[in-house]
N, C-alpha and C positions, 0 to 999 in steps of 0.2 A: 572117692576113696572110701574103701569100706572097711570102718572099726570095729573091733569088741570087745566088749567088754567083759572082764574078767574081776574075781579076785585080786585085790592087791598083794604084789607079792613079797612086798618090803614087811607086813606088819600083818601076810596070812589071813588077810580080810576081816580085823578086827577095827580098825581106824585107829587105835592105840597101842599102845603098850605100855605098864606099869615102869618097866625098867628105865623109860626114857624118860627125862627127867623135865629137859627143856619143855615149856608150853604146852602144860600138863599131860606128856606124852601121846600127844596127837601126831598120826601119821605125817610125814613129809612130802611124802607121795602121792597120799590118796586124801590129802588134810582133812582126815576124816570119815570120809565119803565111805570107806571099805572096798571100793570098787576101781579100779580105772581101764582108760578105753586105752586101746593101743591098736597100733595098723602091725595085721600080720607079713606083708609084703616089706614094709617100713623096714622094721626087724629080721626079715631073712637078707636083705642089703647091710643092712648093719654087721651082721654076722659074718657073711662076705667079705665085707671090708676088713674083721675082726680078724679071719681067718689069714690075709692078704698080711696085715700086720706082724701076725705073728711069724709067719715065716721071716719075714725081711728083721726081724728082732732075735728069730733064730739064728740067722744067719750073721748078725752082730756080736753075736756071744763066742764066735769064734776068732771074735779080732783080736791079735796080737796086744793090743795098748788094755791093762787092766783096767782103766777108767770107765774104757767103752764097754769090756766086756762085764763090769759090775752094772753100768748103768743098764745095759739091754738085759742085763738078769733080772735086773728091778722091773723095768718094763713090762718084762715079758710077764710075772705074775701076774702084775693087774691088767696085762690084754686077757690072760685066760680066766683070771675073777670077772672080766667082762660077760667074754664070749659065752662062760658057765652060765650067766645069769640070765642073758639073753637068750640063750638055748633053752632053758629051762621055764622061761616066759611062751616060748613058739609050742613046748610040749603041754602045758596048761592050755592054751587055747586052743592045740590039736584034740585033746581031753573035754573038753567044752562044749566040742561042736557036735 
């Protein structure tokens, strides 16, 4: 399986951040490192999946019962703060290569 390695994208390749307060704002992600490895393929399935999700969470928010259609509006944000983030991971390492 073949990685690479990029940029952290959580902390922009710095290993920290001042603002973080916890564990004298050392990255979470890359603990430090500034760098992590990730499978390009791994992430275009991911996104796939992301993509699958959302529809079926689209199509939730059309249900009659307001519980379901507040819950699948919740949802549906953080599939696309996903799917954002991991798109935006595929285009740094498109950009890399």
């Amino acid at each position: 399986m073949a990685t690479v390695e990029i940029p952290c994208p959580r902390c922009a390749g710095h290993g920290s951040r001042v603002e973080w307060k916890p564990d004298a704002g050392i990255c979470y992600r890359c603990r430090g490192n500034r760098f992590v490895r990730v499978d390009p393929v791994r992430l275009e399935r991911a996104l796939y999946a992301l993509r699958a999700k959302y529809l079926r969470l689209l199509g939730e928010t059309r249900n009659p019962d307001p519980k379901v259609r507040a819950l699948a509006s919740e949802c549906l944000r953080y599939c696309v703060q996903d799917g954002l983030r991991v798109r935006a991971t595929l285009e740094m390492i498109k950009n890399e290569a």
